[in-house]
Each structure stands twice: as structure tokens, then as C-alpha cells.
N, C-alpha and C positions, 0 to 999 in steps of 0.2 A: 504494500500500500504506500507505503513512502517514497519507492522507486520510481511510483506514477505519478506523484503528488511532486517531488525532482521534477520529472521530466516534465510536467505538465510549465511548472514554473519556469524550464530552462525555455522550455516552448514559445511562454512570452516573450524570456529575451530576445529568442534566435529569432521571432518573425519582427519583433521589434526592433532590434539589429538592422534588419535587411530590408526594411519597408522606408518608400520613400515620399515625400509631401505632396500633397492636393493640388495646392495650384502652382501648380509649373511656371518656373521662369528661366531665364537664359544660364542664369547660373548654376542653374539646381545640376545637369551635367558635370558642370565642372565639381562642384561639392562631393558627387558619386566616385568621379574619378583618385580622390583624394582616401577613397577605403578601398581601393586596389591594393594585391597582396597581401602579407600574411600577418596573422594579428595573434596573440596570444594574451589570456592574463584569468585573474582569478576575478571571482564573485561570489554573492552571498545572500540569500533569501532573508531580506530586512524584517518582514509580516507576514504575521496567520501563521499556520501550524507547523507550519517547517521552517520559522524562522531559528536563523542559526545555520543552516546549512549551507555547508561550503564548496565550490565547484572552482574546474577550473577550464576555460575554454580554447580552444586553437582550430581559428579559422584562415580561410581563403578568400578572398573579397576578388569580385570581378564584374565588370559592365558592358553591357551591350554595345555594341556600337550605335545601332541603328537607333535608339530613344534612349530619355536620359534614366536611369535606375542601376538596379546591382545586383548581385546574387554574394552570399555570406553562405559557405558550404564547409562544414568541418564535424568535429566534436567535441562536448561540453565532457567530462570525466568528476562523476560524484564519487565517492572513495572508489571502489572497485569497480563500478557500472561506470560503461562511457554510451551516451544517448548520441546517435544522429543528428545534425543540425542540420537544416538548409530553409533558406530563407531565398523567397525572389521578388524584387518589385522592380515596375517599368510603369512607364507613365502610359495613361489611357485619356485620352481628349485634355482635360485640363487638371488632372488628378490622376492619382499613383492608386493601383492595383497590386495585390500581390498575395502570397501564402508562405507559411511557414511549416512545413513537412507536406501536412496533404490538405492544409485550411481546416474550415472549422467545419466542413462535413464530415472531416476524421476525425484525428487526434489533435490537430495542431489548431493554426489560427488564421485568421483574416485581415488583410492591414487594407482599411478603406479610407485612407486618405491622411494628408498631412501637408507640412510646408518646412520649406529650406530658410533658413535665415542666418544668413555669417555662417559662423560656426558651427550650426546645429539644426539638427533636424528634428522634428516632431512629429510621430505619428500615431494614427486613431487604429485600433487596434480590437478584432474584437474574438468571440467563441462564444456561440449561442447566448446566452441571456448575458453573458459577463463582457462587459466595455471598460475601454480604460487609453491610457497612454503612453507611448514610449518618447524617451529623446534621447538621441545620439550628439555629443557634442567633443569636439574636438580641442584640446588643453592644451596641444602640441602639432605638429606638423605629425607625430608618432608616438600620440596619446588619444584616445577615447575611451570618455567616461558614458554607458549608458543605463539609462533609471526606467525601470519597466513600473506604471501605477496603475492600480484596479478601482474604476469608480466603485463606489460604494457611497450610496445616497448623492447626496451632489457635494461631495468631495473625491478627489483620487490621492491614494493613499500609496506612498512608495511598496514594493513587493519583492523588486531584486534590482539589482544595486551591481553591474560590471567595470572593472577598470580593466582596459584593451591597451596593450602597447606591439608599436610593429616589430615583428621580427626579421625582418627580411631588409633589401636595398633598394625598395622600389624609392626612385626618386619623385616626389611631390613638391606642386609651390604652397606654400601659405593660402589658409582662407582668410578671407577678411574677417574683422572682427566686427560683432554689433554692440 
């Protein structure tokens, strides 16, 4: 029971991770471009019943050419269990679509929508009755911090908490800052 109640949590991250902003602008491409290559780092379920538990993730970030989004494909590792990740969004008319394993008619989730700003990205996030929000935000040129939160009444309430650093040479420019 815990193992699914992990994965369910890492689930939010990984589609929250990989999901990109609602209304599209010229930059939000370049933003995507910038979580290209390899990422690694740990995290920690902040609330609710598994908080305390710690994981630790190593992904592969990669973009489309053809529209602006990204795909985050690796695995999260809870002590001995290592779960699947893969996240994918791409812009669809003036708003990002995407799913994180198989969306929310499986196991995983739905990312319907969100926005680029500077450094960070924000996205709406959902699995049948449970909505909430992710933000990915960049600390370094080879730093990201992301906060996966679960509405609950009309508040969103933090739930997992990752710090992502690159491991690899991809070279990147700076995002602007807001």
C-alpha cells in the first residue's frame, strides 16, 4: 500500500515535471529547451500520509522540434523500489496538453494547462476528482526546484517538494529572471 501511495505521489511530480503552460508565447520554446539533458537529485513527500518519505530521481529531459514542450523520461528510486517516470507535454492551439505515464484514465495524471514566466513554469495538473499545481523553477542555469500542490478546499497545499540538479554538459543560456 505504500508503494502505490510513493508512486502515486512521485506520479504528481513526474507529470508535473514535464507538463508545460497554457498560453503559449514565443519564449515558452526556449524555457523547454533549457530542461534538455540529464537531471538528477532527491525529494521528499512534504503532506498527508506519507509524508517523510524520501526518493530520489534521474531523468532525461528532451523537446520536440516541431512545437514548443518536452518529455522528462527516467526513474524516481524509493528505498528499494524504483517506479517509471515519463512525462510528455506539447503545446495544443494556445495551451499545453500532456500525460504523465498513461494520464488519468490509468495510473498516472493529466496536465491541462499552464504558463511560462522567466524562470518558471506553472502547471494545472489533475486525476479524476483530485486538482492541484505544479511549478518548475529554475535557481541556476543547473538547478531546479519543483513543488507539486493538491487543492484541497480553495487552498493548494504543498505535497512533494524536488531539488533537480544537471548532471551532464548540455550547454544552456540563462533564463531571464521575473
Amino acid at each position: 500500500m505504500k508503494r502505490s501511495a510513493t508512486a502515486a505521489a512521485l506520479s504528481l511530480f513526474a507529470c508535473a515535471l514535464l507538463a508545460p503552460p497554457a498560453h503559449a508565447r514565443d519564449n515558452d520554446a526556449e524555457f523547454f529547451r533549457t530542461v534538455e539533458g540529464q537531471w538528477t537529485g532527491p525529494g521528499e513527500i512534504v503532506a498527508g500520509k506519507y509524508k517523510g518519505t524520501k526518493f530520489t530521481c534521474t531523468l532525461d529531459g528532451t523537446t520536440p522540434a516541431e512545437k514548443p514542450g518536452m518529455t522528462l523520461d527516467g526513474s524516481c528510486r524509493v528505498g528499494i523500489f524504483n517506479q517509471p517516470m515519463k512525462a510528455t507535454v506539447i503545446r495544443s492551439g494556445n495551451s499545453y496538453k500532456g500525460t504523465f505515464l498513461d494520464g488519468s484514465a490509468g495510473k498516472g495524471l493529466d496536465i491541462t494547462g499552464g504558463n511560462v514566466a522567466g524562470d518558471r513554469v506553472v502547471l494545472s495538473i489533475s486525476r479524476k476528482q483530485l486538482t492541484g499545481a505544479m511549478q518548475a523553477k529554475f535557481t541556476s542555469d543547473n538547478t531546479m526546484n519543483v513543488t507539486i500542490s493538491v487543492r484541497l478546499e480553495d487552498q493548494l497545499i504543498p505535497v512533494v517538494g524536488v531539488s533537480l540538479k544537471r548532471v551532464d554538459s548540455v550547454a544552456v543560456g540563462s533564463i531571464a529572471k521575473n
